[in-house]
LUMTORLO-269805 format. One record per residue (C-alpha): residue number from 1; residue in one letter; x, y, z. Coordinates in Angstrom, 3 decimals. Each point is the difference from the previous one (the first is absolute). Example, Ala and Ser with C-alpha at 12.3 -4.5 7.8 and 13.67 -1.06 7.14 Angstrom:
BEGIN
PT / n / res / u / v / w
PT / 1 / a / 12.300 / -4.500 / 7.800
PT / 2 / s / 1.370 / 3.440 / -0.660
//
This chain:
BEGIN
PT / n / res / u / v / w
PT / 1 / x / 115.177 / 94.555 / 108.752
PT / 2 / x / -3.055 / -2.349 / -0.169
PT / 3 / x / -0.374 / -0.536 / -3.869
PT / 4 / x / 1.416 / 0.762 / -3.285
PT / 5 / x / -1.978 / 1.028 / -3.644
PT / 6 / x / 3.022 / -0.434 / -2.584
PT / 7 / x / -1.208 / 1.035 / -3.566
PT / 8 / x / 1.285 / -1.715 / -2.875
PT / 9 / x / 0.132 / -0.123 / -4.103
PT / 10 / x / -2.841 / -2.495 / -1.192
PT / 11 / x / 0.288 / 1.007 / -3.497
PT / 12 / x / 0.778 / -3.233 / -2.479
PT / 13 / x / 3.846 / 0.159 / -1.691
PT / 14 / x / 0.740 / 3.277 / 1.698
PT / 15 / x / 3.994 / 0.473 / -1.062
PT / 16 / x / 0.482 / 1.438 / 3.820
PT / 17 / x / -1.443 / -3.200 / 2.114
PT / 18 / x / 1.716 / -2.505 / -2.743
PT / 19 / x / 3.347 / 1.417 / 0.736
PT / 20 / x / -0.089 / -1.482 / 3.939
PT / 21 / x / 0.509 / -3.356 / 0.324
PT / 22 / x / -2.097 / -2.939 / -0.987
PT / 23 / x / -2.177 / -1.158 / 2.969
PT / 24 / x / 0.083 / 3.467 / 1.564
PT / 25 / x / -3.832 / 0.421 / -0.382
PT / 26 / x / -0.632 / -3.326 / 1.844
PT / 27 / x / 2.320 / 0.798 / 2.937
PT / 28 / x / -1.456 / 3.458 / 0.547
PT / 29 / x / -3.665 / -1.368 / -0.345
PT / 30 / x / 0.938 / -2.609 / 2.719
PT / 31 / x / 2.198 / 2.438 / 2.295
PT / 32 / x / -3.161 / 2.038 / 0.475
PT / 33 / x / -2.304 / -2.718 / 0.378
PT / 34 / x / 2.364 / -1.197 / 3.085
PT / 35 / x / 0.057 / 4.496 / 0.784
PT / 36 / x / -2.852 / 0.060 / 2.952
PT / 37 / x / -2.620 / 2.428 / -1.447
PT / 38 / x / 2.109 / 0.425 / -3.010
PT / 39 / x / -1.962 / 0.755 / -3.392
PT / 40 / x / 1.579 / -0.251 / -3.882
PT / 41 / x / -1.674 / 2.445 / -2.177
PT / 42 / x / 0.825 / -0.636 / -3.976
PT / 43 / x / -0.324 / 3.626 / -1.661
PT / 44 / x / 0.859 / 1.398 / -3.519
PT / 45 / x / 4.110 / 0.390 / -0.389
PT / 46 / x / 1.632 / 1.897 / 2.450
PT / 47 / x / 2.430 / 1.462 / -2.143
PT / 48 / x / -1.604 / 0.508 / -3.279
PT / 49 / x / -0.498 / -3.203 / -1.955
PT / 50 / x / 2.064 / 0.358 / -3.288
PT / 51 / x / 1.458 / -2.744 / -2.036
PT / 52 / x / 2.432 / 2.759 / -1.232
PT / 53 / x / 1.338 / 0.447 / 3.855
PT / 54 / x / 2.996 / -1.831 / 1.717
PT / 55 / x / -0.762 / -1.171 / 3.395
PT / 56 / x / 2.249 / -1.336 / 2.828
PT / 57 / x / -3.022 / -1.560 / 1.919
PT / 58 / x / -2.739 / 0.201 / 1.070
PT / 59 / x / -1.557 / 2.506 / 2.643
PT / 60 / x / -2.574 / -0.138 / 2.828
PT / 61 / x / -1.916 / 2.748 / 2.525
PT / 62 / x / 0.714 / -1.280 / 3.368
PT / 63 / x / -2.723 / 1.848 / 2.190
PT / 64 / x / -0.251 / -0.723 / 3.878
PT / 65 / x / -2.967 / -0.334 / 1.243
PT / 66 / x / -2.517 / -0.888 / 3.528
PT / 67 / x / -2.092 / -3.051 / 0.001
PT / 68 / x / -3.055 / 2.208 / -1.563
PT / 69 / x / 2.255 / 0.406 / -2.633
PT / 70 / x / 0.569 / 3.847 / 0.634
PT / 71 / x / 2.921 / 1.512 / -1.037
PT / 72 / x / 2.905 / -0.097 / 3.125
PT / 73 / x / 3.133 / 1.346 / -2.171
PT / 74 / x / 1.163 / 1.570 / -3.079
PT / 75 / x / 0.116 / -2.335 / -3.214
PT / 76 / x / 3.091 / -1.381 / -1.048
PT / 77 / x / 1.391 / -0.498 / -3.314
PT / 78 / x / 1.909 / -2.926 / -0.140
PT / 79 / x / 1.962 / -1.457 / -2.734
PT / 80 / x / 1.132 / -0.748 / -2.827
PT / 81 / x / -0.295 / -3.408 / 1.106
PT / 82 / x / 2.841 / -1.204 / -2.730
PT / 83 / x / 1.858 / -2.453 / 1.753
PT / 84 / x / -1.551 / -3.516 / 1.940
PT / 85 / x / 1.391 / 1.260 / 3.139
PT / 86 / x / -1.514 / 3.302 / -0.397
PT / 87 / x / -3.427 / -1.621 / 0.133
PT / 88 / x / 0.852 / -2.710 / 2.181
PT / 89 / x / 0.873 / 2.895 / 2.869
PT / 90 / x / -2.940 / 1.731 / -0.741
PT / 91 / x / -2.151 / -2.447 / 0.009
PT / 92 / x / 1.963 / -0.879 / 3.552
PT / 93 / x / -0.887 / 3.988 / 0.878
PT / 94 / x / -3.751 / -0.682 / -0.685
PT / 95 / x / -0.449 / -3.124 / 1.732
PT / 96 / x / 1.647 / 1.474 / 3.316
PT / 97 / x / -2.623 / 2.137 / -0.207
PT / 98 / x / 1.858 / 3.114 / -1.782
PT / 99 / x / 1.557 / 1.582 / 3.055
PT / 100 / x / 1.655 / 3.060 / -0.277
PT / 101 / x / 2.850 / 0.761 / -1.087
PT / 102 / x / -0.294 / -1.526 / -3.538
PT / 103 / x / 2.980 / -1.791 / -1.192
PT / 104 / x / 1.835 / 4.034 / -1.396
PT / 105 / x / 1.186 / -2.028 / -3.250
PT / 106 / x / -3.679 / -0.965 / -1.517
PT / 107 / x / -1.777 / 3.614 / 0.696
PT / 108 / x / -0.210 / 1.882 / -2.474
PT / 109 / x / -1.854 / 2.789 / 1.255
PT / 110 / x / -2.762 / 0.727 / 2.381
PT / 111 / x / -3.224 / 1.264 / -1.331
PT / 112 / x / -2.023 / 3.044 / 2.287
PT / 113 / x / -3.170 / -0.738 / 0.283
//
């Protein structure tokens, strides 16, 4: 693979990113600014923003990708991201460049597309 686009919860207090660990934001902002041609997209909540919701972690769209940024792969759900070493190997994933096979434990589904 020559890039990544992983798409991630920008929304304020959401219940689902404040359930992974503090500093997990940071570390995947910097793992994919060390990711060659990798881009961080903040969206809307991933999994339906509700204060009334219980969340194990945060989740982010893992979508491979060539160096024009077309699409190379189906997206990956990964996460929750609940526990520091959860993110940490992601964020280990993403900065190897994503190669396949994921790490099985942190997919949680593959999207068609």
């Amino acid at each position: 693979m020559s890039g990544v686009t992983v798409v991630a919860c920008g929304v304020h207090g959401c219940p689902h990113a404040s359930a992974s660990p503090d500093g997990s934001d940071d570390e995947l902002r910097a793992a994919i600014r060390e990711t060659p041609h990798g881009v961080l997209v903040r969206s809307g909540c991933l999994q339906g923003c509700s204060t009334e919701t219980s969340s194990a972690g945060a989740t982010v769209l893992v979508q491979p990708c060539d160096v024009h940024r077309r699409p190379s792969g189906p997206t990956l759900v990964v996460g929750p991201l609940h526990e520091q070493a959860d993110v940490a190997e992601c964020c280990a994933w993403l900065r190897a460049g994503a190669p396949a096979p994921a790490p099985a434990h942190l997919v949680a589904g593959v999207l068609a597309g």
